[in-house]
N, C-alpha and C positions, 0 to 999 in steps of 0.2 A: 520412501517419502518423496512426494513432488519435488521439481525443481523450480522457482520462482524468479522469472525476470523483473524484480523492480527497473520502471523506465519513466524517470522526471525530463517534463521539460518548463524551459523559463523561456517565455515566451515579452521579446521588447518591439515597440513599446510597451510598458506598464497602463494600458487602457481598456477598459471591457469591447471597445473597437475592435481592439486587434486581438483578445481572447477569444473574442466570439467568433473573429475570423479564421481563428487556429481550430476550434471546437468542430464548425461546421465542416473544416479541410477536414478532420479525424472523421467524421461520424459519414459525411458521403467519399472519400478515398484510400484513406488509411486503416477502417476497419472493413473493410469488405476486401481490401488485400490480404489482412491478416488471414480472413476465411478462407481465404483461395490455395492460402501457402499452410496451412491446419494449424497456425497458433490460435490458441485459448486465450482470449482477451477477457479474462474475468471480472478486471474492475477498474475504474476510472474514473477520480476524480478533482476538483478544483482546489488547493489548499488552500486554506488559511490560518495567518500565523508567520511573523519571520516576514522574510523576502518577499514580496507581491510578483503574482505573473508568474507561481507557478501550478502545472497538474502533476499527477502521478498516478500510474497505473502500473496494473500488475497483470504478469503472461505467467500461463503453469504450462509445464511441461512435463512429459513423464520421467525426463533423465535427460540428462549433459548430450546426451549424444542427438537424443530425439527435440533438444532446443539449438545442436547447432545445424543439425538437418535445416530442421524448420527455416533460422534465422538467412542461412545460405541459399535458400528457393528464395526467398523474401529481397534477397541482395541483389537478383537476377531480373527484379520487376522494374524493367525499364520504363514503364507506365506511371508508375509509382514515383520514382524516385525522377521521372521529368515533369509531374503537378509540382512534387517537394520544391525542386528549384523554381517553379516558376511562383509559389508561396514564398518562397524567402526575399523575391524579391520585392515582397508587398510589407513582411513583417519578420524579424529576428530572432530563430530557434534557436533555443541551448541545451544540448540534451547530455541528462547523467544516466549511465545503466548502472545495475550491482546484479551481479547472479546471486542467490539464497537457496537455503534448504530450509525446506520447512520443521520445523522442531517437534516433539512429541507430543506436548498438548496443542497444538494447532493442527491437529486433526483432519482429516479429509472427511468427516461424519459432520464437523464443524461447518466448514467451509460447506458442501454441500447442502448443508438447511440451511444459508444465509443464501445461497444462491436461487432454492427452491422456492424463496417463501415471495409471496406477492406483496408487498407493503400497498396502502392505500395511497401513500408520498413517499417521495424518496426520504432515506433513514439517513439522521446525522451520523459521521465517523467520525474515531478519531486515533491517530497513527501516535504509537508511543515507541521513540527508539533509544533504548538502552545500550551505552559501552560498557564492557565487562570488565574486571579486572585482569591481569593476566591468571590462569586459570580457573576466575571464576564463571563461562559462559554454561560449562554443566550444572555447577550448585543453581546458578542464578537461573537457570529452565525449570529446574525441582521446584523453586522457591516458586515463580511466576505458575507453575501447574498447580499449588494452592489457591494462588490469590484468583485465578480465572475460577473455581468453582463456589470463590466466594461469593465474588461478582455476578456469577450465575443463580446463585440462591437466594440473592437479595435481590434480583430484577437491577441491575444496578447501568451493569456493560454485559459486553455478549460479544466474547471472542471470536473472530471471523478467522482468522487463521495469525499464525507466526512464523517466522523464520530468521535463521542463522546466517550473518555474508557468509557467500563461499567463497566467490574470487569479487576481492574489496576490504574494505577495513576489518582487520581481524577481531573477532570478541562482539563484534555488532548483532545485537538481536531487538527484531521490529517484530512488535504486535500491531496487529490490527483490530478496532473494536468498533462492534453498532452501539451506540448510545440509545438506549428506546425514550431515554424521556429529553433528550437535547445536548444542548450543551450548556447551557444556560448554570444547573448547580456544579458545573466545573468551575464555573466563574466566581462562585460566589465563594466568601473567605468564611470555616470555619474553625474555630478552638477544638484544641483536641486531637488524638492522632487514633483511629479506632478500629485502622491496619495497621499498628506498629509492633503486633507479633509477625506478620507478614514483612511486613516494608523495612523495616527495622534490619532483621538478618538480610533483606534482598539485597539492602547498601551497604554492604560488606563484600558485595560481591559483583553489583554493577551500580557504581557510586556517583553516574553519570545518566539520567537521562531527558530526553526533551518532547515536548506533546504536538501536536499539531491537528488542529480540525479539518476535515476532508467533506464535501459536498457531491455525491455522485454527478457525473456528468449524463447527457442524455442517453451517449450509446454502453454506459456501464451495466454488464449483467447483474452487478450487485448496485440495487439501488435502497 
């Protein structure tokens, strides 16, 4: 199974000014560094929800050893890291990593048709992350590899991929999902509960989680 660098940053001021100024630093210096040093910049996008001023993106890798390869060519890019400082002193980066493992129904068959596919606009996301109980991050991957083929048969979500922290908060498991029709009936409130053979045993087992909408940025290969 892949290995997953989540990498957020919270970018101050809180202004589409100073996003846009970080966005364009990504898209003409920081992703054509990535190219050069062979990390996989899979996805990138603007969050919304919670705290403003932040993105998040995600690096795969084949394995622990082949992301600290990578990350340590990357550390060596004196080019690189003398634009960073001359950006920071225009505007205020804050950045969180977590290493992950991808989990069983997050798929690389998955991932690969969401990368493959041409969308006509970029597709709404939206990041679901789940605390487990203590011992429940196995039941709760069983539980969530039903509810993703539910989701799939109903045109509803469309799993992009998942993973487990590896090194980071223990029990943490992040989905990522395309939304094909918006977000718009996430919002809306209704009666009833019509996954609570699914959801129902899931919160037995991860009794904690929080959603967040994602907006692909320009240079994300999943758009």
């Amino acid at each position: 199974m892949a290995v997953l660098l989540e990498v957020r940053h919270r970018i101050k001021p809180i202004t589409n000014t100073a996003f846009d100024l970080f966005v364009d630093f990504y898209a003409d210096t920081v992703v054509p560094a990535t190219e050069r040093h062979g990390i996989d910049l899979i996805g990138a996008w603007k969050m919304t929800g919670g705290e403003m001023g932040w993105d998040i993106s995600l690096q795969r890798y084949e394995s622990m050893a082949h992301a600290e390869e990578c990350l340590a060519s990357l550390a060596q890019d004196q080019a690189l890291w003398s634009a960073v400082e001359k950006l920071r002193g225009e505007i205020e980066i804050e950045e969180v990593t977590k290493f992950t493992q991808s989990v069983s129904y997050g798929t690389e068959a998955r991932l690969e048709a969401a990368l493959s596919a041409s969308p006509d606009q970029p597709r709404q996301y939206m990041l679901a992350v789940l605390q487990t109980a203590t011992g429940g991050l196995l039941p709760a991957i069983d539980a969530i590899g039903g509810l993703v083929d539910t989701m799939d048969s109903a045109g509803a979500l469309q799993l992009v991929t998942a993973y487990a922290s590896r090194i980071g908060r223990s029990g943490e498991l992040t989905d990522l999902w395309i939304m094909p029709h918006g977000a718009s009936g996430m919002l809306d409130y209704r009666a009833g509960d019509p996954l609570k053979d699914i959801i129902g045993p899931l919160r037995k087992h991860a009794p904690e989680e929080s959603i967040t909408f994602l907006n692909p940025l320009p240079y994300s290969k999943l758009q």
